[in-house]
C-alpha positions as CSV (number, residue, x, y, z in Angstrom):
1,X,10.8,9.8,54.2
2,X,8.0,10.2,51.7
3,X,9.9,11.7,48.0
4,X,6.6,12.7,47.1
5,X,6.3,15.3,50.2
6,X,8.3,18.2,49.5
7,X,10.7,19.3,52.6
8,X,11.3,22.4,54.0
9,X,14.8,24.4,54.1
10,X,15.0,24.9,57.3
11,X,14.0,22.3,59.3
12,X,15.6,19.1,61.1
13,X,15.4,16.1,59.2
14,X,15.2,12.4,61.0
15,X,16.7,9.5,59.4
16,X,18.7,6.6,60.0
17,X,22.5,6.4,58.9
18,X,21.6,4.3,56.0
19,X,19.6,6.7,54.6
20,X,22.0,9.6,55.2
21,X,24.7,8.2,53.4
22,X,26.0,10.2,50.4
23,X,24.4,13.5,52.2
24,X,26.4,16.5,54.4
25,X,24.8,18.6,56.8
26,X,25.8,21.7,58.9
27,X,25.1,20.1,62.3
28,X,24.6,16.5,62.9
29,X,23.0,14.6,65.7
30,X,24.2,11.1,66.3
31,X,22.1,9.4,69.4
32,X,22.7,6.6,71.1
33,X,26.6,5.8,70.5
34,X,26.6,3.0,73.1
35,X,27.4,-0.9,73.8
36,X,24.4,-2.8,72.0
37,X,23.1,0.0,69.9
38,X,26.2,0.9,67.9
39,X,27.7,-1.0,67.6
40,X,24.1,-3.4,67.5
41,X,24.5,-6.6,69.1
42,X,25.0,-9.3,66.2
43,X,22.0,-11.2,65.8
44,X,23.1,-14.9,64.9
45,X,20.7,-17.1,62.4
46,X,19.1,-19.6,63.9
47,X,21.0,-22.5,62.2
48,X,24.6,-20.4,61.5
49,X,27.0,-22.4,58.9
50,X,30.2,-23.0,60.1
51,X,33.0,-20.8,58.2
52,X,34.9,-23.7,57.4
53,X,31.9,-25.1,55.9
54,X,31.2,-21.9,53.6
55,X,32.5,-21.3,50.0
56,X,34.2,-17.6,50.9
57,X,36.1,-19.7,54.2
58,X,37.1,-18.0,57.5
59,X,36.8,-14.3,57.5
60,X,40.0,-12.0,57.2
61,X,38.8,-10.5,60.2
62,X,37.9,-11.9,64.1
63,X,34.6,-10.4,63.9
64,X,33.3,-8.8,60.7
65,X,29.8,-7.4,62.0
66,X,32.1,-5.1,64.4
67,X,33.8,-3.8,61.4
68,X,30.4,-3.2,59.6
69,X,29.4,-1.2,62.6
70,X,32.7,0.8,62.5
71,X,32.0,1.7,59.0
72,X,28.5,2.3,59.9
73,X,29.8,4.8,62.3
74,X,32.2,6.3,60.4
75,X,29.5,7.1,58.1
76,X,27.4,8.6,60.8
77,X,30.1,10.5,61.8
78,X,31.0,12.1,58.8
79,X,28.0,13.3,57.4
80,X,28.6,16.8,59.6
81,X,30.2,19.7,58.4
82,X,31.1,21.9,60.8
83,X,29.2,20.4,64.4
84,X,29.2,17.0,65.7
85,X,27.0,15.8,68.5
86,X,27.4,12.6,69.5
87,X,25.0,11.1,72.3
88,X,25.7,8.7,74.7
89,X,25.7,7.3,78.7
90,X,27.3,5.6,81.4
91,X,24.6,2.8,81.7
92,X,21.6,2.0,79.8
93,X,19.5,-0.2,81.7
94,X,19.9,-3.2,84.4
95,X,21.2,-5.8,81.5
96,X,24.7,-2.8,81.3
97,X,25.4,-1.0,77.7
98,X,27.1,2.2,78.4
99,X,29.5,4.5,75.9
100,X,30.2,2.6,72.7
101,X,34.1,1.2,72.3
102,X,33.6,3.4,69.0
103,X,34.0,7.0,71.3
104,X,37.2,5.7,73.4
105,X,38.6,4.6,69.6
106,X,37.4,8.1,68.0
107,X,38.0,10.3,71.7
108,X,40.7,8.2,73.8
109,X,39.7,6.9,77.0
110,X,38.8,9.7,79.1
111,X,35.6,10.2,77.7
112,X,34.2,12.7,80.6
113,X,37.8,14.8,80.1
114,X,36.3,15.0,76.3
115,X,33.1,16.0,76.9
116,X,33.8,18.6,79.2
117,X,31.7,21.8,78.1
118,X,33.6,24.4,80.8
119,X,36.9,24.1,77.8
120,X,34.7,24.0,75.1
121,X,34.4,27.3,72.7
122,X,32.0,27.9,70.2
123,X,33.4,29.4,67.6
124,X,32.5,29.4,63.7
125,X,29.5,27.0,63.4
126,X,27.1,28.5,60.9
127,X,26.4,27.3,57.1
128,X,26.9,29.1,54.2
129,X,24.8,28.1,51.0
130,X,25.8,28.2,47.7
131,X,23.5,31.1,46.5
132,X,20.3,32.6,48.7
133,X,17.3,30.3,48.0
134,X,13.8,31.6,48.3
135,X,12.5,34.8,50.0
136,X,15.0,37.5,51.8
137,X,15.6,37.1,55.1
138,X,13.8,39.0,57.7
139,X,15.2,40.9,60.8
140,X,13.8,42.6,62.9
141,X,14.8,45.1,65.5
142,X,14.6,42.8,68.3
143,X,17.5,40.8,66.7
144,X,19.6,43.6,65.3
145,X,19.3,44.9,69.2
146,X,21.8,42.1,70.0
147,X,24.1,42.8,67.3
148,X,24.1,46.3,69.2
149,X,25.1,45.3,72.2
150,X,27.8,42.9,71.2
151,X,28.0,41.2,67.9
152,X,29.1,38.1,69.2
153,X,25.6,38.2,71.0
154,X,24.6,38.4,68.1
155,X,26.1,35.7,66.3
156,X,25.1,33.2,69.4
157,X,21.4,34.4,69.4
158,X,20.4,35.0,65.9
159,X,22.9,32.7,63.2
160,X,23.1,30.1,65.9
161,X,19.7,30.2,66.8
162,X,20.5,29.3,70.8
163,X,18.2,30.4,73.0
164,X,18.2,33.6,75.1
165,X,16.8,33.4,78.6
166,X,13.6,35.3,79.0
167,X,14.2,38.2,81.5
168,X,10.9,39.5,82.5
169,X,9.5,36.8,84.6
170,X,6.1,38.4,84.8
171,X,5.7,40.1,80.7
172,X,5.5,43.2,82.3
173,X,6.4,45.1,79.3
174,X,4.5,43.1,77.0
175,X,1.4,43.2,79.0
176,X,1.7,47.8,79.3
177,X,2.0,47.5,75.8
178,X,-1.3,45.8,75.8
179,X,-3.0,48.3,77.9
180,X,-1.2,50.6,75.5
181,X,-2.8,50.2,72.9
182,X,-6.3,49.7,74.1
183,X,-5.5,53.1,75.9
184,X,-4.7,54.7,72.3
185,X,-7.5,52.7,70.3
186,X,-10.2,54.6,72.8
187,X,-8.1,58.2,72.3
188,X,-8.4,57.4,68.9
189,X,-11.9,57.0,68.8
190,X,-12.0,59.9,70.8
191,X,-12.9,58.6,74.2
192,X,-9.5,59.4,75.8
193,X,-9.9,57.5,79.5
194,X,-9.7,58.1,82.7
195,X,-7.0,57.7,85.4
196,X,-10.2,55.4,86.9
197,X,-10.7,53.5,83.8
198,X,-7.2,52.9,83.3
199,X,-7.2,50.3,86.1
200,X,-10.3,48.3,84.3
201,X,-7.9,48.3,81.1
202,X,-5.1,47.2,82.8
203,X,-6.8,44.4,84.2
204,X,-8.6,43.2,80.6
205,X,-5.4,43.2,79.1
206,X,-3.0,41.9,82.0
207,X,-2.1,38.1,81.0
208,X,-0.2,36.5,83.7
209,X,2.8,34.6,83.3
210,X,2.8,31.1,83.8
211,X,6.3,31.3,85.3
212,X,5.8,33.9,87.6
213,X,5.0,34.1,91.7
214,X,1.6,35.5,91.8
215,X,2.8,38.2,94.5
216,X,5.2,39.5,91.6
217,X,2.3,39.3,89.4
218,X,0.0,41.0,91.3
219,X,2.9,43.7,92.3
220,X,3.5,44.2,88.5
221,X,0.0,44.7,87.7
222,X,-0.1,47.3,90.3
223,X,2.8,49.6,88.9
224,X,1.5,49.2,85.2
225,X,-1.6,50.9,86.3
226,X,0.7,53.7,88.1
227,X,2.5,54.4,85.1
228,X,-0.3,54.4,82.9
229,X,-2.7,56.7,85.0
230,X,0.5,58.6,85.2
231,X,0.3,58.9,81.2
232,X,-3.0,59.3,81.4
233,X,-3.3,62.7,83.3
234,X,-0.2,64.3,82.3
235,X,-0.2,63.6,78.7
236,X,-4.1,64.4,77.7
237,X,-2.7,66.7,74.9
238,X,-1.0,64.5,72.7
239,X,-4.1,61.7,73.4
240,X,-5.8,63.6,71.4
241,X,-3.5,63.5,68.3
242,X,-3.2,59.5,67.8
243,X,-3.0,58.8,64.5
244,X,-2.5,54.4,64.5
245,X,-1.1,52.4,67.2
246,X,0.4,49.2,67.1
247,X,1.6,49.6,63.3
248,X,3.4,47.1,61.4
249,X,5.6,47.5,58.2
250,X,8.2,45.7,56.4
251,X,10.6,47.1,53.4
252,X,13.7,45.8,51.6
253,X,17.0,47.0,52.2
254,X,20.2,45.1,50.7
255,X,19.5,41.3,51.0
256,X,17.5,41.3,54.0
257,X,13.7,42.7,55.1
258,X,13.4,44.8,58.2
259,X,10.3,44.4,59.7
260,X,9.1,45.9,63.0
261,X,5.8,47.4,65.1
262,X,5.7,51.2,65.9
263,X,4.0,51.5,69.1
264,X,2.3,55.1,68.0
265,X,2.2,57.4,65.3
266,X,0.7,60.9,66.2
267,X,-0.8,63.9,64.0
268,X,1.8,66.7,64.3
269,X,2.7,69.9,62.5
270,X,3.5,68.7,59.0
271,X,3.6,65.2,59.4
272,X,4.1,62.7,62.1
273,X,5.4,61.7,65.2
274,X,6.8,58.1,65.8
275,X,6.5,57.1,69.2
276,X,8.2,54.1,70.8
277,X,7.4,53.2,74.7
278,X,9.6,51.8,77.2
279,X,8.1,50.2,80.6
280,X,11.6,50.8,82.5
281,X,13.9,54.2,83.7
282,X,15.8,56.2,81.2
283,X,19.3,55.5,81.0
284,X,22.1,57.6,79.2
285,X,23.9,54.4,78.0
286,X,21.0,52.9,76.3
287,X,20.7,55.8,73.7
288,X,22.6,54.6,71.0
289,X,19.8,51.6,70.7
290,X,17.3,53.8,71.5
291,X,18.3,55.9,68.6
292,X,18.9,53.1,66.2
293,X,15.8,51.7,67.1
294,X,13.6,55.4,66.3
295,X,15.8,55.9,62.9
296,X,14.7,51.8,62.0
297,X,11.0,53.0,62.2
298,X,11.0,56.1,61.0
299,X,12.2,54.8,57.6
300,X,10.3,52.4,57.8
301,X,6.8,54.2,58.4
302,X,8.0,56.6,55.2
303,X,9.0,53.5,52.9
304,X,6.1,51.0,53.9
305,X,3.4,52.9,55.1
306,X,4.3,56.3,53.0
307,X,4.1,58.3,55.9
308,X,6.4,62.3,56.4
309,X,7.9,61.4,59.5
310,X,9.0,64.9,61.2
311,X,9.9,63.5,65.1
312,X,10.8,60.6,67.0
313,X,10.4,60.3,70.7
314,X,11.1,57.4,73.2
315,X,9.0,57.6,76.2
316,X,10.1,55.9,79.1
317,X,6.9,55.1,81.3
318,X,8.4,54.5,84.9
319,X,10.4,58.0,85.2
320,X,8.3,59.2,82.9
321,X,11.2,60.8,80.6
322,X,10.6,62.0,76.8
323,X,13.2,61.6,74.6
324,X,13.3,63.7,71.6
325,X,14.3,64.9,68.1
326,X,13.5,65.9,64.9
327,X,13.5,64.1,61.8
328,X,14.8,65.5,58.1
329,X,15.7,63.8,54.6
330,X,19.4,64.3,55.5
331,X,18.5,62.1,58.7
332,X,16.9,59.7,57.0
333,X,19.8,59.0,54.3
334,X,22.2,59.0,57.3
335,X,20.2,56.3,59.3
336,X,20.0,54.2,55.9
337,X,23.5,54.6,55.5
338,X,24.8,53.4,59.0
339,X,21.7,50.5,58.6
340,X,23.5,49.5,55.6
341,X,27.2,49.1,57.1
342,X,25.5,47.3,59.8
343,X,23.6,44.5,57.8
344,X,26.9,44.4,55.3
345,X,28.8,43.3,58.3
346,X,26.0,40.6,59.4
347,X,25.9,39.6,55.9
348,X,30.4,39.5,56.4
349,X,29.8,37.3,59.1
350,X,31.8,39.8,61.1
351,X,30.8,39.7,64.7
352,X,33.9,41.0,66.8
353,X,33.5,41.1,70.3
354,X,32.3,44.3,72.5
355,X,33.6,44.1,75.8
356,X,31.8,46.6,77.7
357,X,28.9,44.3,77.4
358,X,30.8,41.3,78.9
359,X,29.8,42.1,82.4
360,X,26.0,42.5,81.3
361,X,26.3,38.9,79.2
362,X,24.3,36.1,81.5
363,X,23.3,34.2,78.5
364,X,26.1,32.8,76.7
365,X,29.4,33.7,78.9
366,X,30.3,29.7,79.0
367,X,30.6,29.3,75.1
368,X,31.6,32.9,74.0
369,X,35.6,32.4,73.3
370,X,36.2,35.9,74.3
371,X,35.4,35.5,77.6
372,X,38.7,34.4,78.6
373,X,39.5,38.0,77.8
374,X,37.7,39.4,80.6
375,X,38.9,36.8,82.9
């Protein structure tokens, strides 16, 4: 490591156990626990003095490079706070290795019975800093969505930082969005297009997914330019009242910034119309996010971009339903309110489990230790 080159906070660092000594860590990564590598095989000097030749005499121990590799390990081992990894395999390479005879000391001698993830439970592995360091953290909707659905999804997802399985094999809603907005950029020059044109837009916009069959592509591609024409000719009217599309903003609300993109803002009686779009059906049960989500941009279009918010809508693209409803001050300090109890429990660390989302949960079922509860 350079001391000259300034590191940053959150990032993993790579060093050898010597250098980590004296330092704790969160997580910690131990590779290659295995015969030969740690413990290293004892290199011996060319012309080795007998002990009974030397002025310290025979060793206390049998073998004193085993018990600098235990401490060495020990070390190693002890440098994690709350997570542990430790790496190793059955056989290295033709000339043998396998598991080190530091794991059977530290993990008995069943070392698969050990390492078995199906009775593993994650449970509270997250770090906890003295004092908040540098800018507030940023959250956007896409992450409080989880904590919607189930805070423990949550918890996995965002504090964790594990990976969530991307559901949408071809982008589908990412690549209407695209169209979307080169759809509302024309109506806002006033050139609102055609149902014809919208299958040219489609197409200039459409990026297709690298993991995705390229029948399924071509299919998806197909029903974005239904549901836009669709939009198209039964929606002319409000076309012709786009204000911005594809608007970002960002404010400060207790330690955190919410940050977020608001599909469409449109000119309406005394103010303006926030407009989110969805590429799927309506569905009763998905209101409360839905509604979350609207009251998340609406405050922040009035505190970031200082615009009089006055409606919100959710328009559903493939059943082509519009959800609905006003907007007032008394809204808007209700919404902060119930955004306020919600980050004070993220910032708690309080993520109980909701389990009418545990039949819905693909992602993290294995690991979640409430699972056994639905089981």
């Amino acid at each position: 490591m350079d001391p000259a080159v300034v590191e940053p906070e959150d990032a993993v660092r790579v060093m050898t156990i010597h250098q980590a000594k004296g330092l704790e860590f969160p997580v910690v990564v131990v590779g290659s626990v295995m015969q030969g590598r740690l413990p290293s095989t004892r290199r011996r000097d060319h012309y080795e003095v007998p002990h009974e030749l030397r002025a310290s005499g025979k060793p206390e121990v049998e073998d004193p490079h085993l018990v600098d590799e235990r401490k060495l390990f020990y070390v190693a081992a002890t440098r994690a706070r709350e997570l542990l990894v430790l790496g190793t395999a059955d056989v290295v390479n033709k000339r043998g290795g396998g598991p080190s005879p530091f794991l059977f000391e530290m993990l008995g001698q069943d070392l698969r019975a050990a390492a078995d993830l199906s009775r593993a439970r994650v449970t509270e592995i997250e770090s906890h800093p003295l004092a908040p360091a540098g800018p507030r953290e940023r959250v956007s909707f896409t992450q409080l969505a989880y904590f919607l659905q189930c805070p423990g999804r949550y918890r996995f997802a965002v504090v964790y930082g594990l990976q969530v399985p991307h559901p949408d094999p071809v982008d589908f809603g990412a690549n209407v969005h695209r169209a979307l907005l080169d759809v509302h950029e024309r109506a806002r020059a006033g050139q609102v297009p055609s149902p014809e044109e919208v299958a040219e837009i489609v197409a200039a916009a459409w990026l297709p997914a690298p993991q995705a069959d390229p029948v399924q592509d071509r299919q998806a591609q197909q029903a974005a330019v239904r549901q836009l024409q669709h939009y198209v000719m039964h929606h002319g009217e409000s076309l012709s009242r786009v204000a911005q599309a594809e608007t970002g903003f960002s404010f400060g609300l207790e330690r955190y910034v919410l940050v977020g993109k608001i599909d469409l803002l449109r000119h309406t009686g005394g103010g303006y119309e926030l407009v989110d779009f969805k590429a799927g059906k309506s569905a009763p049960a998905a209101l409360e996010q839905v509604d979350a989500q609207l009251d998340l941009y609406a405050l922040g279009a009035e505190a970031s971009l200082k615009l009089p918010i006055v409606r919100q809508s959710a328009h559903f693209l493939e059943d082509d339903e519009v959800y609905t409803r006003e907007w007032s001050p008394e809204q808007a300090t209700s919404a902060r309110e119930r955004l306020e109890a919600l980050l004070d429990q993220i910032t708690r660390r309080e993520f109980p489990p909701r389990h009418a989302y545990c039949p819905r949960c693909n992602e993290f079922r294995a690991i979640c230790p409430y699972t056994e509860d639905e089981r």
